[in-house]
C-alpha positions in Angstrom: 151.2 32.9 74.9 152.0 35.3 77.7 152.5 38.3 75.4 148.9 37.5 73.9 147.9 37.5 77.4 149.6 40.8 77.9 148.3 42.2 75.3 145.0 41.1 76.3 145.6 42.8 79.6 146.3 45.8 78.1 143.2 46.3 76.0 140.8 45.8 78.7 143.0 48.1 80.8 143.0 50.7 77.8 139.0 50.1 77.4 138.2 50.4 81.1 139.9 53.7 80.8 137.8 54.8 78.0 135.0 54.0 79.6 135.6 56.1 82.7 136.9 59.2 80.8 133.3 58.8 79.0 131.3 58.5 82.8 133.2 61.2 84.0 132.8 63.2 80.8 128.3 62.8 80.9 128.7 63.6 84.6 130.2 66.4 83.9 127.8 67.5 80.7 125.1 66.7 83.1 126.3 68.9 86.1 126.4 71.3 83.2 123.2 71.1 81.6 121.3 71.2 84.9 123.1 74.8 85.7 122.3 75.8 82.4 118.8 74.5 82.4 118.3 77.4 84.9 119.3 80.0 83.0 117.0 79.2 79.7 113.6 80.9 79.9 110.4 80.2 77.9 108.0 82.3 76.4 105.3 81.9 74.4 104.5 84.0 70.6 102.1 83.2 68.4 101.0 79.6 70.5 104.2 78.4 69.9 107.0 78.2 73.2 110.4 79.8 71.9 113.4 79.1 74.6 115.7 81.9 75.2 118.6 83.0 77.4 120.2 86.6 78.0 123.1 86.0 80.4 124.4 89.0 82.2 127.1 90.6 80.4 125.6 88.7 77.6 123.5 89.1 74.4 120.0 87.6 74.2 119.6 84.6 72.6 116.8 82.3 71.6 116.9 78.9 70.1 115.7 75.4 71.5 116.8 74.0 74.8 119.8 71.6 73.4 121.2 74.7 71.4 121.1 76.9 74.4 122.2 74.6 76.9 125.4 74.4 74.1 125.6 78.0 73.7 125.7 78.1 77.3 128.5 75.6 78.1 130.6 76.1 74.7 130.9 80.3 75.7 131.6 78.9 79.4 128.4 81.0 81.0 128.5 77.5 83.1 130.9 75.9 84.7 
């Protein structure tokens, strides 16, 4: 009985740890994605809006938001 309630212990203590690493982890991406949000610019060809991004010391880029905003944070332009 008191190892079951050990090990009982133990998974809630190992889930509440999960479950912060995963808060802090979107904070983070969010902090992230509102720095890069700034960066993206739009423009518009044939009717249609194409996002882009051409960070200095960079190359130009254009794809939609959620790829840029990876681009942006995987090649650490953010941070």
């Amino acid at each position: 009985m008191a190892g079951d309630q050990n090990y009982e212990r133990y998974l809630e203590g190992r889930q509440l740890r999960r479950m912060k690493a995963d808060d802090r982890w979107l904070a983070r991406r969010e902090r992230l994605e509102a720095k890069a949000d700034r960066m993206i610019g739009e423009l518009c060809r044939d009717g249609k809006t194409v996002h882009y991004v051409f960070p200095v010391g960079g190359r130009y880029k254009e794809g939609t938001w959620g790829e840029l905003v990876d681009y942006l944070i995987r090649n650490k332009w953010v941070h």
